[in-house]
VOKOL-149363 format. One line per 5 residues: number of its first residue (from 1); their letters; for each residue x, y, z of C-alpha. Coordinates in steps of 0.25 Angstrom, whole numbers, padded with zeros to 4 digits. Each point is the difference from the previous one (the first is absolute). Layout:
N
NUM = a = X:Y:Z; ...
***
This chain:
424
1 = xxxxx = -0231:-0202:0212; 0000:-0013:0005; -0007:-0013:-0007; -0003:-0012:0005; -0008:-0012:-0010
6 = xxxxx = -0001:-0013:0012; -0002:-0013:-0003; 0002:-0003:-0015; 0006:-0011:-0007; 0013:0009:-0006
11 = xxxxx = 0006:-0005:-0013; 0011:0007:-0005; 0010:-0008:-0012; 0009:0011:0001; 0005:-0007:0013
16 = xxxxx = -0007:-0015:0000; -0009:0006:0009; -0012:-0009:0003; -0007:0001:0014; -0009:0005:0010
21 = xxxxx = 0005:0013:0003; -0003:0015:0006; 0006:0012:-0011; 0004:0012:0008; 0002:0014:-0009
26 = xxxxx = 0006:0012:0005; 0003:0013:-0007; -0005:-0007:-0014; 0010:-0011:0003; -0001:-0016:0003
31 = xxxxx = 0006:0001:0015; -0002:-0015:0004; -0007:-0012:-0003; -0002:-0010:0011; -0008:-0008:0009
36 = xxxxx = -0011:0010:0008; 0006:0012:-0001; -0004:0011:0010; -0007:0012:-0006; 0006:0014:0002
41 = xxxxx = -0010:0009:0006; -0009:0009:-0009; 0001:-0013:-0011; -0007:-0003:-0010; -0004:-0014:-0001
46 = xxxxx = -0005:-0009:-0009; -0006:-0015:0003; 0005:-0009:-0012; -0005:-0012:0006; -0004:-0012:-0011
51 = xxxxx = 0009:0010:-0010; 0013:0000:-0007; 0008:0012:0003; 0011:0002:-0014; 0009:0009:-0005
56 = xxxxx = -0010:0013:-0008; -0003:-0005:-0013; 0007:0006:-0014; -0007:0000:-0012; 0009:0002:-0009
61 = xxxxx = -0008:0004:-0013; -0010:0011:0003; -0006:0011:-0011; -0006:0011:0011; -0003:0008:-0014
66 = xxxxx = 0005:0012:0007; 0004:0011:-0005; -0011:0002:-0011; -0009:-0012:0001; -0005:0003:0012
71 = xxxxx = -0015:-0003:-0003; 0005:-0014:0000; 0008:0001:0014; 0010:0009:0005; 0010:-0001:0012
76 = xxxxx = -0011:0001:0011; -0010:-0010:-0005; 0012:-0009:-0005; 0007:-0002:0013; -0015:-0001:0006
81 = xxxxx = -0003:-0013:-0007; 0016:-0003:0004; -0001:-0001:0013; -0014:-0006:0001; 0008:-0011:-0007
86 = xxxxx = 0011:-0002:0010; 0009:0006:-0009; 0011:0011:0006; 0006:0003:-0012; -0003:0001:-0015
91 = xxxxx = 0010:0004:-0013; -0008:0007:-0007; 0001:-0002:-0017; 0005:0013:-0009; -0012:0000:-0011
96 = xxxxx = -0006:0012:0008; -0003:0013:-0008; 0012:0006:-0001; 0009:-0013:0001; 0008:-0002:0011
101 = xxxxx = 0012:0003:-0006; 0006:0011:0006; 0004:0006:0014; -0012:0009:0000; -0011:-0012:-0001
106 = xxxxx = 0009:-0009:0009; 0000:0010:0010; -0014:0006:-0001; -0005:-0016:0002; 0009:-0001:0011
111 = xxxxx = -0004:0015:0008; -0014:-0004:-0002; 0001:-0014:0006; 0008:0003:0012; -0010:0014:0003
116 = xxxxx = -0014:-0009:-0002; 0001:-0014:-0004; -0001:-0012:0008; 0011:-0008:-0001; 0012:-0002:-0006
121 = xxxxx = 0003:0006:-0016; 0012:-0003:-0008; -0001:0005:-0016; 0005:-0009:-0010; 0005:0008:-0011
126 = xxxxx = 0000:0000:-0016; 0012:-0009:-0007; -0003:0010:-0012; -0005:0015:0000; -0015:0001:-0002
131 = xxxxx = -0001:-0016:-0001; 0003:0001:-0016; 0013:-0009:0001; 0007:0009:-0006; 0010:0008:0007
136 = xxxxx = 0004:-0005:0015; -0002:0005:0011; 0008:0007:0011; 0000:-0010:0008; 0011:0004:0009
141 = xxxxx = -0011:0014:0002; -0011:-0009:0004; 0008:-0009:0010; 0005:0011:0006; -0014:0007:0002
146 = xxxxx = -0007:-0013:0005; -0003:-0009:-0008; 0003:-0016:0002; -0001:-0004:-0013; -0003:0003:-0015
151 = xxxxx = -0009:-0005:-0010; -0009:0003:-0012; -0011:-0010:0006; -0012:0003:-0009; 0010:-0001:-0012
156 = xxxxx = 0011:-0010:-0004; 0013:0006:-0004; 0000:-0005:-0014; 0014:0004:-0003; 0010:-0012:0004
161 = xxxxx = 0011:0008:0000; -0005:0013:0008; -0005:-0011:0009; 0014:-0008:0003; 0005:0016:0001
166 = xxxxx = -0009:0002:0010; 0002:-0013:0007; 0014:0005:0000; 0001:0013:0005; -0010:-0005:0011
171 = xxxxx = 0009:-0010:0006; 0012:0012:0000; -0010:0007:0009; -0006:-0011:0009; -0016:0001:-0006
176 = xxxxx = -0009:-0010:-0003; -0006:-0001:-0014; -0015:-0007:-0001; -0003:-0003:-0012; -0014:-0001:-0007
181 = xxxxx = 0003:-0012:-0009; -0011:0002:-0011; 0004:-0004:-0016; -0011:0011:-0003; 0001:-0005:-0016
186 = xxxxx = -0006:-0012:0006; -0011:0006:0007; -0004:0008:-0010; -0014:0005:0002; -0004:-0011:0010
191 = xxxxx = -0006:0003:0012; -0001:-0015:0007; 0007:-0012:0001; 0002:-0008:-0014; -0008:-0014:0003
196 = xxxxx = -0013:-0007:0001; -0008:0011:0008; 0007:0012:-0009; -0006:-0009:-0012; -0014:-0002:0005
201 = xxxxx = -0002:0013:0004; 0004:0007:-0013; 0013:0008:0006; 0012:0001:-0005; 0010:-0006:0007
206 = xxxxx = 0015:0000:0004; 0008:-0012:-0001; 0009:-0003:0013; 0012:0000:-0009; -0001:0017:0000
211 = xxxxx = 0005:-0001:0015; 0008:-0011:-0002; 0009:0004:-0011; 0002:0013:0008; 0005:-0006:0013
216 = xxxxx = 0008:-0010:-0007; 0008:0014:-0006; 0001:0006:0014; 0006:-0013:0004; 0010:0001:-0011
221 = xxxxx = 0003:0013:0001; 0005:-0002:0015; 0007:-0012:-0001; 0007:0008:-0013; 0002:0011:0010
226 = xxxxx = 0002:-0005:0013; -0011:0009:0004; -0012:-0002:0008; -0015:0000:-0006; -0013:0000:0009
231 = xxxxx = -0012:-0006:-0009; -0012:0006:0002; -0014:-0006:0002; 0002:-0016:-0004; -0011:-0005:-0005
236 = xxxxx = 0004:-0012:-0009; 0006:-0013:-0001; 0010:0003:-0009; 0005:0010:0008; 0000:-0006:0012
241 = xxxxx = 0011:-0011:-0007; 0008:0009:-0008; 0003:0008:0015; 0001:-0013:0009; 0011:-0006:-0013
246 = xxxxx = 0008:0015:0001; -0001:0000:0015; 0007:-0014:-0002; 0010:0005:-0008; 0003:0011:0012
251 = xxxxx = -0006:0011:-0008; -0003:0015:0008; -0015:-0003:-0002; -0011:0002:0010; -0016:0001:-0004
256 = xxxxx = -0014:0001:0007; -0014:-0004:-0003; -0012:0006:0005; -0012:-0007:0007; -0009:-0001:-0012
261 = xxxxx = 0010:-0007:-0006; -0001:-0013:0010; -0016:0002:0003; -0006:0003:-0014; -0001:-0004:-0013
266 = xxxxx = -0005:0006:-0014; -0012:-0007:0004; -0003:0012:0008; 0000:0010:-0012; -0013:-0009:-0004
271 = xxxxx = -0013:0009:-0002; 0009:0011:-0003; 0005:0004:0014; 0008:0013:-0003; 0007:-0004:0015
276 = xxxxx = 0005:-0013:-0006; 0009:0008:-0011; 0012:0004:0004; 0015:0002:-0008; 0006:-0011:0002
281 = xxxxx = -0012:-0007:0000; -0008:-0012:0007; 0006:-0012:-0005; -0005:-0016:0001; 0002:-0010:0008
286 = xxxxx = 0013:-0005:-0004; 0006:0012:0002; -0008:0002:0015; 0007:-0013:0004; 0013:0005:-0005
291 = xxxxx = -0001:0012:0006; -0003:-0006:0015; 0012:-0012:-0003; 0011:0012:-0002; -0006:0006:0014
296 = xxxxx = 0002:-0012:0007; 0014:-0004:-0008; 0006:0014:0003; 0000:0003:-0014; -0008:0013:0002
301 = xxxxx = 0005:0007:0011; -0012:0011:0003; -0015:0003:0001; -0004:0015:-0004; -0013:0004:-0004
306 = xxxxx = 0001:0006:-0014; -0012:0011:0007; -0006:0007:-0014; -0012:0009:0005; -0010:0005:-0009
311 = xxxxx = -0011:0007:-0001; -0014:-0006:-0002; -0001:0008:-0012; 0013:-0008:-0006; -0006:-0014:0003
316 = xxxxx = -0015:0001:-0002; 0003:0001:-0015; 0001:-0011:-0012; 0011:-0011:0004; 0010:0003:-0011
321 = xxxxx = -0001:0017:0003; 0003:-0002:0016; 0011:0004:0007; 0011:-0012:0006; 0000:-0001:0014
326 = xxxxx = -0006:-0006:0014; 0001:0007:0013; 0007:-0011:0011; 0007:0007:0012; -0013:-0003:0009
331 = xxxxx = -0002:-0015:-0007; 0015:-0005:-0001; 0001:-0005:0014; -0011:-0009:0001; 0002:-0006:-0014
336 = xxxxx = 0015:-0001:0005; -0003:-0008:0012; -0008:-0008:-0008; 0013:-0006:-0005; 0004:-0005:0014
341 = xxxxx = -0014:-0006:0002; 0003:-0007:-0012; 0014:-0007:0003; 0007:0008:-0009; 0007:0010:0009
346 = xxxxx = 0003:0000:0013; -0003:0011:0008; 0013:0003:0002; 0003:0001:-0017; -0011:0008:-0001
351 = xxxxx = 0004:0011:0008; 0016:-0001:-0005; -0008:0001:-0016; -0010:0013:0006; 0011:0007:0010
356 = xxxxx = 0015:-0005:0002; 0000:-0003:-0014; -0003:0013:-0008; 0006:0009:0012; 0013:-0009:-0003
361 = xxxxx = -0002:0002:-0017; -0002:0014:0000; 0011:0004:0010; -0008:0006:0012; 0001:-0001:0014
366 = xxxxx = -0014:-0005:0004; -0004:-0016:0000; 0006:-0003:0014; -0005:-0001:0014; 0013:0001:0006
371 = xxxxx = 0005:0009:0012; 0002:0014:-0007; -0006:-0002:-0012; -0012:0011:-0005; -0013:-0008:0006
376 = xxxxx = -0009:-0002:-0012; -0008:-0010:0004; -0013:-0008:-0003; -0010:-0007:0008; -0005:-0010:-0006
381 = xxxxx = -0016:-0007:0003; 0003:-0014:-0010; -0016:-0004:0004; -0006:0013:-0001; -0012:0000:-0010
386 = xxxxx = -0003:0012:-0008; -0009:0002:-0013; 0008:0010:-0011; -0011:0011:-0002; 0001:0012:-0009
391 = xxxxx = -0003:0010:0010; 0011:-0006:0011; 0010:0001:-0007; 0011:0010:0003; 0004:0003:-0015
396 = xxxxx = -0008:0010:-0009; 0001:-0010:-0012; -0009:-0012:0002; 0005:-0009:-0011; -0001:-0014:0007
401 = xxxxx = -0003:-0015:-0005; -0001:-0002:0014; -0013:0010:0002; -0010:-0008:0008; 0009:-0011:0005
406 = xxxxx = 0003:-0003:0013; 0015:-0002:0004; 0005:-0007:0013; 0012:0007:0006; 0004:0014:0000
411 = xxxxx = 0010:0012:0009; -0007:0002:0014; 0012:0011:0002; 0010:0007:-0009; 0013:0008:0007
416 = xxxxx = 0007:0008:-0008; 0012:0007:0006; -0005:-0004:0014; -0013:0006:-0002; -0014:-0008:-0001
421 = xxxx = -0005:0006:-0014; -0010:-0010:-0001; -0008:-0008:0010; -0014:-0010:-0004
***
């Protein structure tokens, strides 16, 4: 099939690509870009006019919960909420039920994707069998059935040393390690962000040195090794430092933050708002500021989404018994955007940190709007006004801080492999 989107305003990083600009697809490829390109006959067309026309999005740090949480969200729903996002293609986290890590998971994942998803899905696998840090995986296995990654996300690797092994025998295979940096002696049984808010409301808190002291060894452990370390989920400050010092010092490490991490603060949790807890958590305004200055100064290099469905039964309970996690694959691009509007990206970096970027990091071949490439593409309405309402919304879970607000921006059209999966 022939594709034709007219009229939108292309931005593509991958080339320095800023202009007004026709997108021809054919046969699920980029076939031209250029100045009023004819259409085929029997085209599809699609007017983005007013609208930026990118590279698909990659969320890079998904939980689809499936297999066996799929009363949280499975494959179908997951990719759903995805493309409703603008986002092509997700890497989806091992903490499912069994773990992803073995070539029957990696593959089931895969198989189910590819017959009834939606978009794009690439499994990160475990670093160690059954998340228990104790004995690593085979990581050569899980490559080789798919996956793009590995991780124990959910779960630091407590072990130094299985972690510097595994940092090791990763770079001997070409696979990215994602590190969830949590000192989980420090966190103890705290359930919020050690400060003023945790100590009016009666919670028990978790200082930001847990997450610090963790990405500081990661650090180490690279620069030691000569290894490369991704950091997952930045949310503090001191992280933010230790990375942009060891990136200085031309240290392999890489690290993404999520959207709640640059639009809220523990202030949210206030009144005991199960959506406002998350692992690790909301932070204060300090660490919001830091976050946003290491976005602007390159020192984080992309946006993922960190998407943690949960049923209603898991949130609608006491604070310190609910589960960790938002939902953000529908909300991530408006909040993103927001970024731009506020002078601390340009439109361009923003779609390097949420495309180019993690499709560069994890090795795949998507992120480009250049002749030949796969076409994965969104469409992209940066005025158009919508309210985030329970019963819109795509994914099963309905775990929001945003529920009720109204976002401005938001995908208009999502192409994945040259075909319109989503229009709004």
């Amino acid at each position: 099939m022939s594709l034709l989107i007219k009229n939108g305003r292309v931005i593509d990083p991958s080339q320095n690509l800023d202009g007004n600009f026709d997108v021809l697809v054919e046969n699920g490829l980029v076939k031209e870009i250029a100045a009023n390109v004819n259409a085929p006959s029997d085209c599809i067309i699609i007017d983005a006019s007013g609208k930026y026309v990118v590279p698909g999005l990659i969320d890079m740090h998904v939980h689809l919960r499936d297999p066996g949480l799929e009363y949280k969200e499975d494959i179908v729903s997951g990719t759903k909420a995805a493309v409703a996002g603008g986002f092509t293609s997700l890497c989806c986290m091992p903490n499912t039920k069994p773990v992803i890590d073995n070539k029957t998971v990696a593959s089931y994942i895969i198989n189910k994707a590819k017959a009834e998803g939606f978009c794009n899905v690439f499994p990160v696998g475990t670093i160690t069998y059954g998340l228990s840090g104790e004995r690593m995986s085979e990581m050569g296995e899980l490559k080789e059935s798919g996956c793009v990654a590995v991780s124990d996300d959910g779960k630091p690797v407590h072990n130094s040393e299985m972690m510097m092994r595994a940092m090791q025998y990763a770079a001997g295979i070409g696979i990215m390690v994602i590190s969830h940096a949590e000192e989980l002696e420090l966190v103890g049984e705290g359930v919020m962000n050690e400060g003023y808010t945790s100590t009016e409301l009666g919670l028990k808190g978790i200082p930001r040195v847990a997450e610090d002291i963790a990405t500081a060894r990661e650090t180490m452990l690279a620069e030691y090794t000569g290894s490369s370390i991704h950091i997952a989920h930045v949310s503090t400050k001191g992280a933010v430092r230790i990375i942009r010092e060891a990136k200085a010092r031309g240290v392999k490490v890489t690290c993404e933050t999520a959207p709640h991490y640059f639009t809220l603060t523990d202030d949210a949790v206030r009144g005991y708002n199960t959506n406002a807890k998350m692992n690790p958590p909301l932070r204060e305004a300090d660490d919001v500021a830091a976050i946003k200055e290491g976005l602007r100064d390159g020192t984080i290099d992309a946006i993922a989404t960190d998407h943690a469905p949960h049923h209603l039964d898991e949130k609608d309970i006491e604070f310190n018994l609910a589960m960790n996690g938002i939902i953000g694959l529908e909300t991530s691009l408006p909040l993103s955007l927001q970024l731009v509007r506020d002078g601390i990206l340009t439109l361009n970096e923003l779609i390097d940190k949420m495309s180019c970027k993690p499709s560069h990091l994890l090795g795949l071949d998507r992120g480009t709007l250049k002749a030949g490439a796969i076409a994965d593409i969104t469409v992209i309405d940066p005025d158009l006004s919508w309210r985030v309402e329970a019963e819109l919304l795509a994914s099963k879970s309905k775990n929001s801080p945003w529920l009720g607000q109204n976002m401005t921006g938001g995908a208009t059209a999502t192409v994945v492999n040259g075909i319109p999966v989503f229009t709004r």
